[in-house]
C-alpha positions in Angstrom: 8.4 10.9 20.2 10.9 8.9 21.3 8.8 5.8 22.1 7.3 5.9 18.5 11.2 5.8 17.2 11.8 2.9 19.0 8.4 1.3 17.9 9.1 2.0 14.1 12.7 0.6 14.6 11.3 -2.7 15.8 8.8 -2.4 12.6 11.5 -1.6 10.4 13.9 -4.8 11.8 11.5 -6.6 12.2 10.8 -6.4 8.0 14.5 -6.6 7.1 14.1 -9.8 8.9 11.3 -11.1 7.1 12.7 -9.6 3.6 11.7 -12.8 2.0 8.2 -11.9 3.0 8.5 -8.6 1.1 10.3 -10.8 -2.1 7.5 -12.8 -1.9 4.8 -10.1 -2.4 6.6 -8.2 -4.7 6.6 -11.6 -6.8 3.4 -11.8 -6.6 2.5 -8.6 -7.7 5.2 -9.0 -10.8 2.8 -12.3 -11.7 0.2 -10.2 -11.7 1.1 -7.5 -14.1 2.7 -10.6 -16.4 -0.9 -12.2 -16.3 -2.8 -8.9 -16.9 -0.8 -8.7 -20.0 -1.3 -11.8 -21.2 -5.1 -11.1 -20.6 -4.9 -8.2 -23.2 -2.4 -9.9 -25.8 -0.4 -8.8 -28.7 -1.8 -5.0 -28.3 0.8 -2.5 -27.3 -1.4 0.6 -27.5 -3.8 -1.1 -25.3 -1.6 -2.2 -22.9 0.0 1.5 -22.6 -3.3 2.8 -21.9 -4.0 0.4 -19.1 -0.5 0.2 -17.5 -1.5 2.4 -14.3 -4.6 0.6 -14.0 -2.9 -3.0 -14.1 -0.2 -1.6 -11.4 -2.5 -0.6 -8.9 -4.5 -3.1 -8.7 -1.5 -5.5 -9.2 0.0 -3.4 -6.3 -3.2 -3.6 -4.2 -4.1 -7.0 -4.3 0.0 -7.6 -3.4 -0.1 -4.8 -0.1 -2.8 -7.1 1.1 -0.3 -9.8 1.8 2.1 -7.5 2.9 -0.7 -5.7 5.5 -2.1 -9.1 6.9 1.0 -11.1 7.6 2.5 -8.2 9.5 -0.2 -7.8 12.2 0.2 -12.2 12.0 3.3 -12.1 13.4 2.3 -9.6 16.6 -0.8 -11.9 17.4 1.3 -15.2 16.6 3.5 -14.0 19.8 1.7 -11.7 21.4 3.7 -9.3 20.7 1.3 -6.0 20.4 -0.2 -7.1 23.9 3.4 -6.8 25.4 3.8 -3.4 23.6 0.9 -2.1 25.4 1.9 -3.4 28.6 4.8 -1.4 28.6 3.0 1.7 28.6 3.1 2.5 24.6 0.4 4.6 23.6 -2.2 3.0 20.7 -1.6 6.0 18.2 2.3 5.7 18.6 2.1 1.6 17.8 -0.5 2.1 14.6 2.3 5.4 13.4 4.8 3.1 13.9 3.1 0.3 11.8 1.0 2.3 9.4 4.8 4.3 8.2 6.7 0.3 7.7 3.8 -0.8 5.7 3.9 2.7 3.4 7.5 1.8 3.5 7.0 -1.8 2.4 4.2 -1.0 0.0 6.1 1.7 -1.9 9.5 -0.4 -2.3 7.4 -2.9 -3.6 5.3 -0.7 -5.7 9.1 1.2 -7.4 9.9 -2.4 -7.8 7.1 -3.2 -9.8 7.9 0.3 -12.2 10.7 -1.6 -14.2 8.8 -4.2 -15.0 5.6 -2.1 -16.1 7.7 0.3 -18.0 9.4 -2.7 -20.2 6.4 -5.2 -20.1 3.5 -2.5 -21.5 6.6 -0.2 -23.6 5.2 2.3 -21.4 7.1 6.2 -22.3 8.5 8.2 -19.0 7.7 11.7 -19.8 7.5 12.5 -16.1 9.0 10.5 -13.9 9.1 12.6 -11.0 5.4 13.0 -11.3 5.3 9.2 -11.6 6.9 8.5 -8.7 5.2 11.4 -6.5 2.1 9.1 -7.5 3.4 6.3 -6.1 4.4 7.9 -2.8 0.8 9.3 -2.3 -0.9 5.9 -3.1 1.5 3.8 -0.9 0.2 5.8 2.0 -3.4 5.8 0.9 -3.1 2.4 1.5 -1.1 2.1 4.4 -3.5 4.2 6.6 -6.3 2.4 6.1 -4.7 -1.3 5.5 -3.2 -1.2 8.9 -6.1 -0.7 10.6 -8.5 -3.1 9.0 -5.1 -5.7 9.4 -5.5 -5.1 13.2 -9.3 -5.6 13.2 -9.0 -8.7 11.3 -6.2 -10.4 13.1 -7.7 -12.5 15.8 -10.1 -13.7 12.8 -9.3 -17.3 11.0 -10.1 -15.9 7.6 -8.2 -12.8 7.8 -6.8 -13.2 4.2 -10.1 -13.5 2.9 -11.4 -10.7 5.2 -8.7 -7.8 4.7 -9.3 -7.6 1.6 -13.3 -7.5 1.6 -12.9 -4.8 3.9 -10.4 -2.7 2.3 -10.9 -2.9 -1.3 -14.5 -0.8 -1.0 -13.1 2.1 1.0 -9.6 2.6 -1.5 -11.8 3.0 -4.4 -11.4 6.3 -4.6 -7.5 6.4 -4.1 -7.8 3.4 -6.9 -9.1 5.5 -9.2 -6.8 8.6 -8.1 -3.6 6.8 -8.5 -4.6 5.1 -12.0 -5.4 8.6 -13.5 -2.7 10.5 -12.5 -0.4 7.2 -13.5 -1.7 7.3 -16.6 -1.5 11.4 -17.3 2.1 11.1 -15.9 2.7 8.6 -18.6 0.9 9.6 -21.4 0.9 13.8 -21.0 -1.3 16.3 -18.9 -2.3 18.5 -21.7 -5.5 19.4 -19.8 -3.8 20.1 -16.8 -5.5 17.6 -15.0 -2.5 15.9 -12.9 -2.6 18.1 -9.8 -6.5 17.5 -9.5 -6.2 13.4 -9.2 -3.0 13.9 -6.9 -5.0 16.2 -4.7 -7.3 13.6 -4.5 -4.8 11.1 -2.5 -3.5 14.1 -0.5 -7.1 14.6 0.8 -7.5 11.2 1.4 -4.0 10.9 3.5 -5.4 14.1 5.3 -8.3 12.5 6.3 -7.6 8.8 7.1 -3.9 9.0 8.5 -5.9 11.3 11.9 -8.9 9.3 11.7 -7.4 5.8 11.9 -4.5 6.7 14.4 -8.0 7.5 16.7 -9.8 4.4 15.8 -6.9 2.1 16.0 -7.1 3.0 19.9 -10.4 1.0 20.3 -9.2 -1.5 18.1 -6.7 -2.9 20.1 -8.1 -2.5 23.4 -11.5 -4.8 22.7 
């Protein structure tokens, strides 16, 4: 345990040193959600129905940054080959980095809540259930990010890459997140919240394990 402290301390420093990073892709994602409403115009009641949908993908598109520049900097300076040569186990490196980046990615996703809520006049009739939404999706797509971000680090086009990889396997937690948003903000009268949050819960089950195993074999080809 106590190794994967100290490796999520150096992951958490190591992002409050690069905060202008993290400014950077939350203002990327605000751009987004300002063009996808320019996109739709003058049409409130449109723009309320699609507000989860434009911050997800607004916040998916902008975690991609966030994911690929992080495992940049370890391969920039070596840096992840050091951490294995001092004995620190695969799993407790990819804990370490997958919990910053669900860090990273839900700051910048409650970031990004302000501006949706005023930008679409979107209601907050549950915001609890709103934000348990957001929790669940940041680590939907922190467990699987960081480990296609490790793949695709020694690879030139790694931007373009990430991405390509990633976007197909989150489609599920995609369209998880954006219905749940979008019952948290408009009413669950069917009762159908609990169902699309299980949804990410099954994913975390499943992919947090799964890619703590794999990143193992990632690292050491």
């Amino acid at each position: 345990m106590r190794p994967w402290r100290a490796a999520l301390r150096k992951e958490l420093l190591l992002q409050w040193r690069t905060r202008a990073e993290v400014a950077a892709v939350f203002a990327f994602g605000a751009i987004t959600l300002l063009l996808f409403s320019f996109a739709v115009g003058p049409a409130p009641q449109a723009l309320r129905t699609y507000a989860g949908g434009f911050l997800w993908v607004g916040l998916l598109m902008a975690s991609t940054l966030a994911l690929a520049e992080g495992f940049h900097r370890e391969t920039e300076n070596q840096a992840l080959e050091g951490l294995l040569l001092l004995s620190l186990k695969p799993h407790a490196i990819y804990y370490a980095k997958a919990v910053a980046n669900w860090l990273q990615i839900g700051i910048v996703g409650a970031a990004l809540l302000p501006e949706m809520i005023v930008l679409y006049d979107v209601p907050m009739p549950a915001p609890g259930r709103l934000l348990a939404v957001l929790v669940a999706g940041a680590a939907a797509l922190a467990a699987p990010g960081t480990l296609y971000a490790a793949m695709t680090s020694q690879v030139r086009s790694r931007s373009t890459l990430l991405p390509l990889l990633l976007f197909p396997l989150v489609v599920p937690v995609l369209l998880a997140a954006v219905k749940a948003t979008a019952l948290a903000i408009s009413g669950d009268i069917m009762r159908e919240w609990s169902t699309w949050i299980g949804v990410l819960v099954m994913f975390n089950a499943i992919h947090w394990p799964l890619c703590g195993l794999l990143f193992a074999h990632v690292v050491e080809e």
